[in-house]
C-alpha positions, 0 to 999 in steps of 0.5 A: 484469457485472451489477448488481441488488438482492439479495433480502431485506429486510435486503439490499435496499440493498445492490448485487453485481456478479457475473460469469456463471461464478462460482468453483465447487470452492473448498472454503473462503470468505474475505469480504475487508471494506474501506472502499471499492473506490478506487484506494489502495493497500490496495484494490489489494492485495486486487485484486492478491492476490484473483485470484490465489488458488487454493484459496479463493473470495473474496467482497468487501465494500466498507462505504462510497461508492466502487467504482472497482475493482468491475468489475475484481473482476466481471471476475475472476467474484469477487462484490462486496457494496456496501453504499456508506454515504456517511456517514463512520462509520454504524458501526450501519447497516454492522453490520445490512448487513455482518451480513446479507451475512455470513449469507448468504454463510457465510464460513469466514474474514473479512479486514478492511482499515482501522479502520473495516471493522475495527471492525465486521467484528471485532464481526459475526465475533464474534457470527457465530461466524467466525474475523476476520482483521486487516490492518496495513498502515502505522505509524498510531500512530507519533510519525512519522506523526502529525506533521503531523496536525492536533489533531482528527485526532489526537483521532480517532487517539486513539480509534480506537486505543482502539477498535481495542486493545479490540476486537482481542482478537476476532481470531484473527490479524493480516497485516502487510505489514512487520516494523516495521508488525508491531511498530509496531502489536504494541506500541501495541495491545498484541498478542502479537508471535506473533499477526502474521504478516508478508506484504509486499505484493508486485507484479507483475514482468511489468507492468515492463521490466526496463532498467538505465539506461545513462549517456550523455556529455550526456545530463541525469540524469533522476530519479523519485520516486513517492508521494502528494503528502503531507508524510509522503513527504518531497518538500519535503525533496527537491526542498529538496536537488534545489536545491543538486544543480543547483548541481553538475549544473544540467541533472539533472531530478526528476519527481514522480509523484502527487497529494495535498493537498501539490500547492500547497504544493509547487508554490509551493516549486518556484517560488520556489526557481525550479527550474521548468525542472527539478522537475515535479509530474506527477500521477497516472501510469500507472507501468509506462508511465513508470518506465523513462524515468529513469536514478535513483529516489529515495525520501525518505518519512518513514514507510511501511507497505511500500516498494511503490514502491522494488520497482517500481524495483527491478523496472524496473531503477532505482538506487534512492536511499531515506530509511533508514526501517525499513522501506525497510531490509526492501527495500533493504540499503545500499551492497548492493542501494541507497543509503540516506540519513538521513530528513529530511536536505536535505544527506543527500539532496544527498549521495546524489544527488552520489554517485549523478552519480559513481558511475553504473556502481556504482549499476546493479551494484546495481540488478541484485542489486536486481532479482534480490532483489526477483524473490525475495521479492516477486514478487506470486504468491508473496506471494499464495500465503502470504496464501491458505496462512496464510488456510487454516491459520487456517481449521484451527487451532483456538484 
């Protein structure tokens, strides 16, 4: 990989990594636009779904500061605009780059993730005359998402969600990764449901052993949650119930992995409940490596874009034990391929936890038509596969 400025007055502060061997013979372009190349779940995705494509060749462009991913996508010979604005919006100076880049690089299609990149990848398509393509990838507009949300956090909620319903009308089509996130985002902006099309985000069953968990006479229950450490993804509630669990199974443990704002708050709720010995916070882990050291997963978030980390369990074998979410509905049917309990409930996730420490041998049955539904329908392949096909087909039909 290499670095340099690209010529041009209008480029001149602005980085591309290249590989030698650049895609050749991809009739069509699509420029993927996003905030930044960090480690979100967003930007994963696009990696993850990128490199797969075959028919297209992909060009990536990421508006602000942050490119731990870049040279993964170098590495894929797939070329990465920096633009890396370290201010937070700079919305005028992102236009001017994003427009010149734009130019230069003559996209068929532009695909946009996250408001930001969206606003403005919206506007320059517009004016350039390119087919944009809008992401949605979580509930953002939802009652339940915005809960915790400070009131100068929803102020900027409120006028995004203004700017994005205004602009909204310059794309040609939408891609949500869930039927709720569909018409979560359909009805607070106001798009005609047959504008969105759903591809969940897949993952990549090779990165994960397939190991129903076998119960062992002795052996303590290990459980698993993963997610960031947020109030959204219910943990409190969690470890609240895992509590009143250890009255009944005082050996079980649960691990959490993730990181976030809620470590402290968390941490302090697991001392003074003294569950030290048997609630740990793990931080950010390498999750393939670590899934199969746990017989059970558990999942109480409260909102979700798409249940990722439920099809990596469901991949790796593991019962799964998920908050009755909409959208964890998509994934998981109850009783058939997991267990679902109420959302927010410390009593309902006690229950589902004494069910699962009972009902061991049905939990895994479950866990393997878990895993054959998942190798169905979100095997990362084929999900990248419909991505690049609807990407083609908006490219040839005309509005």
């Amino acid at each position: 990989m290499h670095s340099d400025a690209i010529p041009g007055t209008e480029l001149k502060n602005v980085t591309i990594a290249v590989n030698n061997g650049s895609p050749t013979g991809m009739p069509k372009k699509v420029l993927f636009v996003i905030d930044t190349l960090q480690t979100g779940g967003a930007e994963q995705s696009l990696f993850a779904n990128a490199i797969r494509f075959r028919s297209m060749q992909p060009v990536v462009c990421h508006l602000y500061a942050g490119d731990l991913l870049k040279q993964q996508f170098a590495a894929h010979t797939i070329p990465v605009y920096s633009v890396g604005l370290k201010k937070k919006y700079g919305f005028a100076e992102a236009y001017k780059q994003l427009k010149a880049i734009v130019q230069k690089e003559q996209p068929d299609i532009i695909v946009a993730y996250l408001t930001r990149s969206e606003l403005i990848a919206r506007l320059v398509a517009r004016f350039s005359h390119i087919p944009v393509i809008g992401t949605f990838v979580s509930e953002l507009y939802s009652d339940t998402y915005n809960t915790a949300l400070s009131v100068k956090a929803k102020m900027a909620v409120s006028f995004f969600k203004w700017a994005n319903k205004t602009t909204a009308r310059f794309c040609k089509g939408f891609v949500a990764n869930s039927e709720e996130v569909k018409m979560s985002n359909a009805k607070a902006l106001g798009i005609a449901l047959n504008k969105i099309e759903v591809i969940n985000r897949g993952r990549d069953s090779n990165l994960f052993r397939f190991h129903v968990p076998q119960a062992q006479p002795g052996k303590p229950l290990r459980f698993l949650n993963v997610g960031r450490l947020v109030p959204i993804k219910g943990q409190r509630d969690l470890i609240l119930a895992f509590q009143k669990f250890l009255l009944t199974c005082p050996d079980a443990v649960l691990h959490i992995a993730g990181e976030g704002p809620a470590r402290e708050p968390l941490t302090k709720l697991i001392n003074d409940l003294g569950v030290q010995n048997n609630v740990v916070l793990l931080g950010s882990q390498d999750i393939p490596q670590l899934i199969n050291k746990y017989d059970c997963f558990v999942f109480p978030s409260h909102s979700e874009g798409f249940s990722g980390a439920i099809v990596e369990a469901m991949f790796a074998g593991l019962p799964v034990l998920a908050s009755d979410i909409a959208v964890n509905k998509e994934v998981i049917t109850h009783m058939n391929t997991g267990y679902l309990f109420e959302r927010g409930s410390e009593k309902s996730i006690q229950q589902a936890l004494l069910w699962y420490k009972d009902n061991i041998a049905v939990a895994n049955e479950l866990a393997v038509k878990a895993n054959e539904h998942a190798r169905q329908n979100f095997e990362l392949d084929t999900i990248a596969g419909k991505l690049e096909n609807y990407l083609l087909n908006m490219i040839i039909v005309k509005n």
